[in-house]
Residue, then its C-alpha position, 0 to 999 in steps of 0.5 A: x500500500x506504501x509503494x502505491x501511495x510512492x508511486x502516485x503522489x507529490x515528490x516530498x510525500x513520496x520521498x516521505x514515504x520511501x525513507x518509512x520503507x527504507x529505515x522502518x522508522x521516521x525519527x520523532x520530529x515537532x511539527x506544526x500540523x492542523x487538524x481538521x474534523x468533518x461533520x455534514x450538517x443535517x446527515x441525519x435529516x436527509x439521510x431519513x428519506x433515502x435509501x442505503x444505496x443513495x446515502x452511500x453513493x452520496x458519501x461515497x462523492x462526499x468523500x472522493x471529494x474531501x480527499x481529493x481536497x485534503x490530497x491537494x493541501x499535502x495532507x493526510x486523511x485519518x478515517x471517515x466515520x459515518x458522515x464525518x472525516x478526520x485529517x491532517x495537514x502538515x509540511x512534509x518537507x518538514x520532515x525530510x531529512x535536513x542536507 
């Protein structure tokens, strides 16, 4: 799952991801990071009128969407739970190492 991340991804995110592989390890490093929580207003009010099959196509665009945003700032998406997402957004470059 690593070496496909690698393989499509920003050139620090796949560095990043390349030095995982390689040392097994990242070393421990303090980052400024935002995190950012999901939540869709009124999911429960739409949801009650629609079928399991529309509620998940309508997540399922929700959520190729939101990461597809997330992907675009660097960052990383955490999980979806239900109608909610978790992300984090931090530098890469950050944590590369320093020449």
């Amino acid at each position: 799952m690593i070496r496909a991340a690698c393989s499509s991804g920003t050139a620090a995110r796949t560095q990043f991801l390349y030095r995982l592989l390689k040392e097994g390890r990242l070393p421990w490093q303090m980052v400024t990071a935002t995190v950012l929580f999901t939540d869709l207003r009124g999911y429960s009010s739409v949801a009650e009128g629609r079928s399991p099959i529309e509620i998940i196509a309508w997540l399922n665009e929700y959520q190729s969407a939101m990461t597809e945003i997330v992907l675009q700032h660097q960052g990383i998406v955490k999980d979806f739970t239900g109608d909610g997402m978790r992300a984090v957004l931090y530098p890469y470059p950050a944590l590369l190492p320093q020449k």
